[in-house]
N, C-alpha and C positions, 0 to 999 in steps of 0.2 A: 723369294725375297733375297735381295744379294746381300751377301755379308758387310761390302761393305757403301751400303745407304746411307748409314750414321753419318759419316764424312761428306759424301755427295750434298744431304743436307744442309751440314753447317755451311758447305762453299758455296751454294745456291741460296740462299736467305733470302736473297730480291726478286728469285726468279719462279714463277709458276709452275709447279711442279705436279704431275697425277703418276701418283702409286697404284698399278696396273698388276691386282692379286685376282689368285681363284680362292683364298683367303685357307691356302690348304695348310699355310704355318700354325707352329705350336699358339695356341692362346699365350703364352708366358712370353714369346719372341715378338707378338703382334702388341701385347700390351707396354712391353719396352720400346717399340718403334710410336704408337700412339700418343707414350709420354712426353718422347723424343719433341714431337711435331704439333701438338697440339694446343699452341700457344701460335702459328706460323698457319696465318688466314692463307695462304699463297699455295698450300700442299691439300690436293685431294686422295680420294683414292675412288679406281675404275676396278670395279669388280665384277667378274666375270660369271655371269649367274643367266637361267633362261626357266627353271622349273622349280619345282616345290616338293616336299617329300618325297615318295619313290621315286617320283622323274628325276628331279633335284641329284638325288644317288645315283641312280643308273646313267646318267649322262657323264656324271662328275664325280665318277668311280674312285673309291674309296674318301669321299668327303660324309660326312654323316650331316644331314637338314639339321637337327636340333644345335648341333658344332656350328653350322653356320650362322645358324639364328641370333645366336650368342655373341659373337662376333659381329656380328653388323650391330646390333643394339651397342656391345663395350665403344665402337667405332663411333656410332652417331650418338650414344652421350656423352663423347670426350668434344663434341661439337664440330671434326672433322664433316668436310664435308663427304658424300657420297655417291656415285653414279655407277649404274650397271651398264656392261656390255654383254650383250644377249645375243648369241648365235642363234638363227635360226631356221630347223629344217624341218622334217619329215618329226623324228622321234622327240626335238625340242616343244613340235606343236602340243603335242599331249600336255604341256606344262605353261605353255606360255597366258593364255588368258588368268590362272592363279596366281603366276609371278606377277601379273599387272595389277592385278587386283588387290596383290599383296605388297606393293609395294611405288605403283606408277602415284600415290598422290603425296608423297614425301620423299620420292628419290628423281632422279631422272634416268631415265633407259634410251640405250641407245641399241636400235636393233641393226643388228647384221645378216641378213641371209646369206647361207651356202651357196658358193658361188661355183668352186672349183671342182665336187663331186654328184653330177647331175641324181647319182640314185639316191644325195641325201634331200633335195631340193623339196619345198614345202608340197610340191604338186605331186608327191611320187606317193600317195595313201590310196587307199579305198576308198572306196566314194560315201559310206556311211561315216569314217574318220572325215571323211571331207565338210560334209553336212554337218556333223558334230560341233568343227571346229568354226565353220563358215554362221553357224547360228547363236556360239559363243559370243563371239566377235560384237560386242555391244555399242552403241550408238557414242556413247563417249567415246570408246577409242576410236573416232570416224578420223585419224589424224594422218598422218602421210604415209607412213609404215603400214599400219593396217589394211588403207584404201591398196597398196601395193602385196600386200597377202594375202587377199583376199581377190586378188586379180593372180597372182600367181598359181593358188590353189587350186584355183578355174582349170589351168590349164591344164592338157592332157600329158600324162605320163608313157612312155614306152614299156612294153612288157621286159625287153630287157632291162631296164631302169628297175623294173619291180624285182625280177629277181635276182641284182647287182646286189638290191636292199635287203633282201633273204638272206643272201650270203654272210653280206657283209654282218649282220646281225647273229646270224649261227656261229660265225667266229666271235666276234664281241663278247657273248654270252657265254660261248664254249671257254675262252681264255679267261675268262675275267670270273669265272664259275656266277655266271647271273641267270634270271628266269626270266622269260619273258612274261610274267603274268602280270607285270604291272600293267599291260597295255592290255586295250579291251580286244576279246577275243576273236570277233569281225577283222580286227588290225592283224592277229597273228595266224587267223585263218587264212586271210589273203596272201601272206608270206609264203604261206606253205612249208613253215618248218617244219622239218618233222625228227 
């Protein structure tokens, strides 16, 4: 959040404004910028979110789920409004039908698939992650995102693709001191970390 918003604010008064957080600010800085704005129907904010508890964490490394939880509730009963931006790929999937469910009938989600790193792309799983997520996928979300991930997932992934995904994962985890045990273990079998 840049220091100085307070100012952009007050010279934009007319103009429509979305405040684009991973909402990874102190509570005490978000509740000063909240009091700031929330009287000014013109200011949203776009939050950057795709999973729930340990996904939630593990994608959006060093954010803690209960921190954020907290924080979308201070946001949406100060009456701002709210919409999420959701990346989504391979490691997002594991989280996405719980975000929607937790949140698609009061917010709006806007999804984004990976575009620019073919090993993170929704299609690059196991075929039982595939099944998993492809029988998640519930008949309400039949809406255009979904009809399209559910078409992507289909598709077939490269063995190289598969262990770009290994890689890139044994580094993530090795750096960031993470486990991979949130993910079921059919997902980290196929990896073949070792």
């Amino acid at each position: 959040m840049n220091n100085h918003l307070y100012k952009i604010l007050d010279i934009a008064t007319d103009k429509k404004i979305k405040i684009i957080s991973g909402l990874g600010v102190d509570i005490q800085k978000l509740k000063k910028i909240t009091d700031h704005i929330k009287d000014n129907k013109n200011i949203s904010f776009q939050i950057s979110a795709e999973g729930t508890g340990d996904i939630f964490e593990f994608i959006r490394y060093g954010a803690r789920w209960n921190d954020f939880l907290q924080k979308i509730d201070y946001i949406k009963n100060t009456g701002i409004i709210i919409e999420f931006l959701s990346v989504i790929s391979n490691i997002t999937s594991f989280g996405i039908v719980s975000f929607y469910d937790m949140f698609s009938d009061k917010h709006k989600i806007t999804y984004n698939p990976v575009a620019d790193r073919s090993f993170l792309q929704s299609n690059v799983l196991d075929d039982l992650s595939k099944k998993n997520l492809l029988d998640s996928i519930k008949d309400e979300m039949d809406n255009k995102f979904f009809l399209q991930l559910k078409q992507s997932v289909s598709q077939e992934y490269s063995d190289s693709e598969r262990k770009k995904l290994s890689v890139f994962l044994k580094e993530f985890t090795k750096r960031r001191n993470l486990k991979l045990d949130i993910f079921p273990d059919h997902f980290v079998k196929w990896l073949d970390i070792k």
